[in-house]
SEPAVO-713719 format. One record per residue (C-alpha): chain; x, y, z; residue number from 1. Coordinates in nm, 2 decimals, decimal comma. Last residue first. Example, Ala and Ser with C-alpha at 12.3 -4.5 7.8 and 13.67 -1.06 7.14 Angstrom:
2
A; 1,37; -0,11; 0,71; 2
A; 1,23; -0,45; 0,78; 1
end
This chain:
176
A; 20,99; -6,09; -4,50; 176
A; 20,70; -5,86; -4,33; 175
A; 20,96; -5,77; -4,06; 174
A; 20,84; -5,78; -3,72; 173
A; 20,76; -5,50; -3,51; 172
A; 21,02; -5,35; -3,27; 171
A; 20,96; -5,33; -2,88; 170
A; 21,26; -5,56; -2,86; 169
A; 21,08; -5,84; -2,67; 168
A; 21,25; -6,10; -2,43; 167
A; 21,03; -6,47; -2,41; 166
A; 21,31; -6,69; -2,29; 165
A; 21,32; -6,50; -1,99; 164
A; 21,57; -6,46; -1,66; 163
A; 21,88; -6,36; -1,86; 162
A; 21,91; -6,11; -2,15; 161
A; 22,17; -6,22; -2,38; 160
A; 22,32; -5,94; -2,64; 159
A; 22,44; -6,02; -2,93; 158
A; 22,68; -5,93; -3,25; 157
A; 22,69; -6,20; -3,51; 156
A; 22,86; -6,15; -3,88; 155
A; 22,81; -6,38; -4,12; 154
A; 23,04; -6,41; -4,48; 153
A; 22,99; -6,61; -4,78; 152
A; 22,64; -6,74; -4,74; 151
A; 22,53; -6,90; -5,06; 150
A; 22,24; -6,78; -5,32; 149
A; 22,45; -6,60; -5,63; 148
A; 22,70; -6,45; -5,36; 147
A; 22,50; -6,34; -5,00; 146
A; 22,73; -6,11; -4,73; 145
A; 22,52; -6,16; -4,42; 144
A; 22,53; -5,92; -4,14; 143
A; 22,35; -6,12; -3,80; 142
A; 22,21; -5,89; -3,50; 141
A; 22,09; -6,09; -3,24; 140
A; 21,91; -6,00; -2,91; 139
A; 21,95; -6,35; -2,76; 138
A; 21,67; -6,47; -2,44; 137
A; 21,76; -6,70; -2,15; 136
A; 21,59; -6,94; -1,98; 135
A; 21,83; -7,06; -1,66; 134
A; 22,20; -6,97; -1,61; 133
A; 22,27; -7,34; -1,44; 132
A; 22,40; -7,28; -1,11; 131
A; 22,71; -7,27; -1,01; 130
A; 22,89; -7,52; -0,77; 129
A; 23,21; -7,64; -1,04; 128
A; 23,22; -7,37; -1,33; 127
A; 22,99; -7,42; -1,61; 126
A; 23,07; -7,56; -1,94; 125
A; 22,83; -7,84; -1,95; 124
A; 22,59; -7,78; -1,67; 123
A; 22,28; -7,89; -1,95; 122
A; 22,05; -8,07; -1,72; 121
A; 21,99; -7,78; -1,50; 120
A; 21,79; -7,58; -1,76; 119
A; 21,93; -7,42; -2,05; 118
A; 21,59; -7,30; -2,23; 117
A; 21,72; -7,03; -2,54; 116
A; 21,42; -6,82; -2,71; 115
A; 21,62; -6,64; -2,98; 114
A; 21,52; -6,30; -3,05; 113
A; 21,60; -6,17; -3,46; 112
A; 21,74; -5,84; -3,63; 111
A; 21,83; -5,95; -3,93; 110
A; 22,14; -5,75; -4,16; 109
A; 22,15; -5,85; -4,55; 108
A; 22,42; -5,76; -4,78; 107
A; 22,48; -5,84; -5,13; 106
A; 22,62; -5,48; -5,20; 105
A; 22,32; -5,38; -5,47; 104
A; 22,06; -5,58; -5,28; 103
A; 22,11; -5,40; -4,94; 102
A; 21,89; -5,59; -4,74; 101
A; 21,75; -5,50; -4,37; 100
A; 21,55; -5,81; -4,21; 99
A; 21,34; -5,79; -3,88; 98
A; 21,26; -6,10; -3,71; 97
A; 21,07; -6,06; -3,43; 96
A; 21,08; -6,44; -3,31; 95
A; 21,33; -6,74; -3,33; 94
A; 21,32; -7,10; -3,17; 93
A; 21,29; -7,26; -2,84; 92
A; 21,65; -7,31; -2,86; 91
A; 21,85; -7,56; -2,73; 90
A; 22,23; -7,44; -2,65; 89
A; 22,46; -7,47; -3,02; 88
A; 22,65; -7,78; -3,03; 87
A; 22,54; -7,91; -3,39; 86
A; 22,55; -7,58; -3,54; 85
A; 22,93; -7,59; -3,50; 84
A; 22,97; -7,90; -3,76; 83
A; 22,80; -7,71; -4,02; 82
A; 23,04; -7,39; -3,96; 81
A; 23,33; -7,65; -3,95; 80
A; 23,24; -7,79; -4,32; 79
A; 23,13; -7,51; -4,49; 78
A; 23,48; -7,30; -4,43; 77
A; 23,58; -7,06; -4,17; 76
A; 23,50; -7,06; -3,82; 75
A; 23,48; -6,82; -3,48; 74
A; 23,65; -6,55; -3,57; 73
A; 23,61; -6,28; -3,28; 72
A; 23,43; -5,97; -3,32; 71
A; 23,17; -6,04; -3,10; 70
A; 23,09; -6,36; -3,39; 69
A; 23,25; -6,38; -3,62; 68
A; 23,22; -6,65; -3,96; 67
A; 23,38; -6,68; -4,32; 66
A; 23,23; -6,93; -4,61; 65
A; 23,48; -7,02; -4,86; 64
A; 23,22; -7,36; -4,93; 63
A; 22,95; -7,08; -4,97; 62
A; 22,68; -7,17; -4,71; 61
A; 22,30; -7,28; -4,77; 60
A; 22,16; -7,44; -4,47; 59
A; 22,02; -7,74; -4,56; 58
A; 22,28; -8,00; -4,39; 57
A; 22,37; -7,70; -4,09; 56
A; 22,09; -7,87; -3,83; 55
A; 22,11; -7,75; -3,48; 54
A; 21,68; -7,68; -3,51; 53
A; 21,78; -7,31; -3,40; 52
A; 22,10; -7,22; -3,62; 51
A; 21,98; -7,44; -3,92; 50
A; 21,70; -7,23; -3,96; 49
A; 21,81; -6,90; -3,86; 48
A; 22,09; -7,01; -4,15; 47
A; 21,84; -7,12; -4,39; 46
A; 21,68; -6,80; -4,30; 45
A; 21,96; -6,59; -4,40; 44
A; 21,96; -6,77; -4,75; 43
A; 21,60; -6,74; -4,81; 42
A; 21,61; -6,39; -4,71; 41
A; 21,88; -6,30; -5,00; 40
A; 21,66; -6,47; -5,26; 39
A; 21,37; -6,30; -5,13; 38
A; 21,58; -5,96; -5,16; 37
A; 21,69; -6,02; -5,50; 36
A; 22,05; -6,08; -5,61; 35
A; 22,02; -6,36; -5,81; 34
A; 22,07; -6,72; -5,71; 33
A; 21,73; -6,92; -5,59; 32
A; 21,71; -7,28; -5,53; 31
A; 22,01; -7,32; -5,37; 30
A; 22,26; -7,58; -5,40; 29
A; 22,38; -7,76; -5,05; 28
A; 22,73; -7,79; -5,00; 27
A; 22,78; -8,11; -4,79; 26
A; 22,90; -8,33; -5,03; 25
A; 23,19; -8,18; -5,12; 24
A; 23,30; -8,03; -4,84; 23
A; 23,20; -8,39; -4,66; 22
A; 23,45; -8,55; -4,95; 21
A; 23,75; -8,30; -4,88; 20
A; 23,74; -8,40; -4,55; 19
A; 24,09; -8,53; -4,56; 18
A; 23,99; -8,86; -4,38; 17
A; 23,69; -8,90; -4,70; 16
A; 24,04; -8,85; -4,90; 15
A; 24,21; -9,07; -4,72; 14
A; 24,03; -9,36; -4,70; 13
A; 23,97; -9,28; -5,12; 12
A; 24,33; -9,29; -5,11; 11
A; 24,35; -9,66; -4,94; 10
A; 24,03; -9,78; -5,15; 9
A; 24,24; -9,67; -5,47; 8
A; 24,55; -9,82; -5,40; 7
A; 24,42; -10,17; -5,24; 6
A; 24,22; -10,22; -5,56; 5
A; 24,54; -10,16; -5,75; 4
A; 24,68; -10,38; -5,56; 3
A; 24,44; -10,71; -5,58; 2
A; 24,19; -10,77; -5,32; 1
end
C-alpha cells in the first residue's frame, strides 16, 4: 500500500474510532416531519419501541438529542442514547398508553406500563445474597420535545411497582 493509501485508511480508522461515522450513520430519517400529532406519536413510539425490544437503530432521535431520567442526566447525543437501549432490563412490552400532545410547543407527554420480568438469571447489579427483585411493573411518564420528526429532548419520571408485571393505572388507553 502506497502512502497516500496509508493516510487516508489511517484517518478513516480514526474517524470510525471518533464515532463520528456511527452518528452519522445511525440517525434514522423520519417519515413524517410536521408538527401534527400523528407525526409526534410516531416519534414517541419509536422510542417505546426501541425502549422495550432494546433496539435504538429505528428509533428516531435528533443527533443533539438530550435525556433525564428522575431528574438526573442520563445521556446526550444519538449515539450513547442508542447504545443505552441495549442494556435496558427485559421487558414484556408496554400497555395503557396514554398520549398528551401539545402541537404548538412540540411537546408530547405518554403515560405508558411497562411489563419488566427480572428473574434469577439476571443478578447483575445486585448486592452479594439478595434476591433477584422479581416481575416488576413501570408507571412511566415520558415528555418528549419533537423538531420536524426527531426526538430532541425526553424526560422519564417512574414509579416501579414490585410483585406484578401486569400493574394497571385505572386509566383507559389512549386512542393514538
Amino acid at each position: 500500500m502506497n502512502k497516500p493509501h496509508k493516510m487516508l485508511a489511517a484517518a478513516t480508522a480514526l474517524w470510525m474510532l471518533s464515532g463520528a461515522f456511527a452518528a452519522h450513520a445511525q440517525q434514522v430519517k423520519p417519515q413524517c416531519t410536521d408538527d401534527s400529532r400523528r407525526c409526534m406519536i410516531a416519534a414517541a413510539t419509536s422510542y417505546l419501541d426501541g425502549l422495550v425490544h432494546h433496539d435504538g437503530s429505528r428509533v428516531l432521535f435528533a443527533p443533539n438529542i438530550v435525556r433525564t431520567e428522575q431528574g438526573h442526566d442520563t445521556g446526550k447525543g444519538e449515539t450513547m442514547l442508542r447504545a443505552g437501549l441495549d442494556r435496558e432490563p427485559p421487558m414484556l412490552g408496554y400497555s395503557n398508553t396514554r398520549f398528551v400532545v401539545d402541537e404548538k410547543n412540540h411537546q408530547l407527554v405518554y403515560f405508558t406500563l411497562l411489563g419488566l420480568s427480572i428473574d434469577a438469571t439476571r443478578r447483575v447489579g445486585l448486592p452479594p445474597g439478595s434476591s433477584p427483585p422479581g416481575p416488576v411493573t413501570v408507571h412511566l411518564a415520558e415528555r418528549f420535545k419533537i423538531e420536524h420528526g426527531l426526538i430532541t429532548e425526553i424526560e422519564a419520571i417512574f414509579h416501579n411497582q414490585a410483585g406484578t408485571s401486569e400493574g394497571i393505572s385505572g386509566w383507559p388507553d389512549s386512542p393514538g
